[in-house]
C-alpha positions as CSV (number, residue, x, y, z in Angstrom):
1,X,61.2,85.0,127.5
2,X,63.1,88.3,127.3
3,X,62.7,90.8,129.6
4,X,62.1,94.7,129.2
5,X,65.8,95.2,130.7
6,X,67.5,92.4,127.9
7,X,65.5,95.0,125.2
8,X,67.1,97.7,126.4
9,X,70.7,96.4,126.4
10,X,69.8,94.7,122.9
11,X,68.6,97.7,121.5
12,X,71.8,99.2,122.6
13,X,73.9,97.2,121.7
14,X,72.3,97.4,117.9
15,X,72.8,101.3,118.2
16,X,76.3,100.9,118.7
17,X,76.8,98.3,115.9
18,X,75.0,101.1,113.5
19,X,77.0,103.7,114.6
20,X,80.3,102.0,114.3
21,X,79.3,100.9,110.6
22,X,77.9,104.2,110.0
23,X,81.6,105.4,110.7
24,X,83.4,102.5,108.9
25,X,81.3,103.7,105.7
26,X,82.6,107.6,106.0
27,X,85.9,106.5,106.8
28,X,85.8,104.5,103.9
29,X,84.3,107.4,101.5
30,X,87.1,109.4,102.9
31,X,85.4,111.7,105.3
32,X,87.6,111.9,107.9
33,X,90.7,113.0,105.6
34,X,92.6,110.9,102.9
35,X,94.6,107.7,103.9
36,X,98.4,107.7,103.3
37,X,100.1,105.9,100.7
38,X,100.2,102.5,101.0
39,X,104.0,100.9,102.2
40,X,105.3,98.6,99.5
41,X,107.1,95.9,101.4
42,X,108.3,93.9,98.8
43,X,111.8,93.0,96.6
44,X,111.9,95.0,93.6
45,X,114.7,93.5,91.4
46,X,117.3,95.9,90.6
47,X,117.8,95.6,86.4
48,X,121.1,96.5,85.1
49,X,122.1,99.5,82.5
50,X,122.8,97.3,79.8
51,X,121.8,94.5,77.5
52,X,120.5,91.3,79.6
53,X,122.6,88.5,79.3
54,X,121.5,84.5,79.7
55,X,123.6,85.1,83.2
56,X,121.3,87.8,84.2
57,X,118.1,85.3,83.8
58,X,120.0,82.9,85.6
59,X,120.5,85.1,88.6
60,X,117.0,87.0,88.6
61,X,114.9,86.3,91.6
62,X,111.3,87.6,92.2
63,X,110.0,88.6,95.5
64,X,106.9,85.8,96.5
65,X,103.5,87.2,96.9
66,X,100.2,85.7,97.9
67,X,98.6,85.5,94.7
68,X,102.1,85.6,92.8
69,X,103.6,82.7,90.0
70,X,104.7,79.4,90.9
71,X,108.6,80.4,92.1
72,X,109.2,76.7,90.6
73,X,107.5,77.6,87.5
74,X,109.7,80.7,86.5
75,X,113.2,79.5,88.0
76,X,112.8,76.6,84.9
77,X,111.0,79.4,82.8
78,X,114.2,81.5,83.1
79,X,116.6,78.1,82.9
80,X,115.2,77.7,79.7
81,X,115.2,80.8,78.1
82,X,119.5,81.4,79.2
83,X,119.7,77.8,78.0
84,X,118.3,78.7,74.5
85,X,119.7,81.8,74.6
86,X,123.2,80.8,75.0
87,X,122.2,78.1,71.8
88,X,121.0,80.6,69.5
89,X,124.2,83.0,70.4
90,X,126.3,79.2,70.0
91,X,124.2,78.9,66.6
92,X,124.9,82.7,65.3
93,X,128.8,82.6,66.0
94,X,129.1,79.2,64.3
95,X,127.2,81.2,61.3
96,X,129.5,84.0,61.7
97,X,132.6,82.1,61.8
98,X,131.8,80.0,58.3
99,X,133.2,81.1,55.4
């Protein structure tokens, strides 16, 4: 059996739980002033001022996130496309080159 004391503290306690949510929801709503910018902490791949090459795929690396893309999945992604790349280029200088 509770006491009238343990009420007391409970009750409290329970203010002080409302109160900090009550303040939790007008910081949220932006009350107490904006919130700054969030940091971006992450690799931003640098893209070249020219015409991407199969060599450029090759190279290209992607900074990993928590919900990102397989890394595996788009190194062979990439692999594939220089690799048929380089074949279709192969493909349209052999063209070029026959009389």
């Amino acid at each position: 059996m509770t006491t009238p004391e343990q009420w007391i503290v409970f009750g409290i306690f329970a203010l002080i739980a409302v109160g900090l949510l009550f303040l939790a929801a007008l910081a949220g709503a932006g009350r107490f002033g904006e919130m700054p910018e969030p940091v971006v902490d992450q690799f931003i791949p640098e893209l070249p001022d020219r015409p991407l090459t199969p060599d450029d795929l090759r190279a290209a690396q992607f900074g990993l996130t928590l919900r990102g893309y397989s890394p595996q999945q788009v190194d062979r992604l990439l692999a594939h496309a220089a690799q048929q790349w380089d074949a279709d280029r192969d493909d349209t200088t052999r063209w070029e080159r026959t009389p």
